[in-house]
C-alpha positions as CSV (number, residue, x, y, z in Angstrom):
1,X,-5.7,3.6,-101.1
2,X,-3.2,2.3,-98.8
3,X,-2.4,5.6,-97.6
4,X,-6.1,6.7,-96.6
5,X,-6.4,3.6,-94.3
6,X,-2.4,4.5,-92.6
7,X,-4.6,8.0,-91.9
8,X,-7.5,6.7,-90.5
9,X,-5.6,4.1,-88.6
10,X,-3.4,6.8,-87.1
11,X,-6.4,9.0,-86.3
12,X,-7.6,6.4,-84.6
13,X,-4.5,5.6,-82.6
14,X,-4.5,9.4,-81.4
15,X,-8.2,9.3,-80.6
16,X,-7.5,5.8,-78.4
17,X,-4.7,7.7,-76.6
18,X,-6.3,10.5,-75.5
19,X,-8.9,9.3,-73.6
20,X,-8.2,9.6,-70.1
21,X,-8.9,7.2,-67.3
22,X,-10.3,8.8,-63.9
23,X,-8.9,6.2,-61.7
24,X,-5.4,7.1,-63.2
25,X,-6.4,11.4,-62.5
26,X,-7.4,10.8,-59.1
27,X,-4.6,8.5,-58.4
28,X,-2.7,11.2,-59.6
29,X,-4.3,13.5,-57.2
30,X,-3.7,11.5,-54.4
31,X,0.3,11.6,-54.8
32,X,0.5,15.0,-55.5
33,X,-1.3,15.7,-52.1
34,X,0.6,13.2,-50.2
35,X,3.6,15.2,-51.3
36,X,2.4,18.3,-50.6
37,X,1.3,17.1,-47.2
38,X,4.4,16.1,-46.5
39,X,6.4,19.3,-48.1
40,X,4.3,21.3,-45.7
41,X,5.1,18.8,-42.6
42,X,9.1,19.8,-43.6
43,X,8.3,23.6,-44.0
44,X,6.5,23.8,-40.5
45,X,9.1,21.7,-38.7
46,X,11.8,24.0,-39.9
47,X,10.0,27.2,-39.2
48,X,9.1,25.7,-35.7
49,X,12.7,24.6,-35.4
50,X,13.8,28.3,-36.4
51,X,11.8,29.7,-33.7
52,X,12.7,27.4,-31.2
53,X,16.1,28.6,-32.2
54,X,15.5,31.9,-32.0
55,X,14.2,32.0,-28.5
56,X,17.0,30.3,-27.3
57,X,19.5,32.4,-28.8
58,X,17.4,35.5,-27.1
59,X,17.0,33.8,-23.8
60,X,20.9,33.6,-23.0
């Protein structure tokens, strides 16, 4: 007896943790794309950098 209510407690647990909240996914969202926005920011400063580079190094 004691055993069937550890399983339905338990199923119950598992049920309560996985629902998920959709302020938590789209706060989640919204980091990822800062960080993307900002990993792109890098990549485009160092290609622009490169170039800049580049066309100095060919100028001389």
């Amino acid at each position: 007896m004691s055993s069937q209510y550890k399983t339905d407690q338990s199923v119950e647990d598992i049920k309560s943790q996985s629902k998920v909240k959709l302020s938590d996914l789209l706060n989640r969202i919204n980091e990822e794309r800062k960080i993307e926005r900002n990993r792109n920011l890098a990549l485009s400063i160092a290609a622009i950098s490169a170039i800049t580079v580049f066309g100095i190094i060919l100028t001389l």
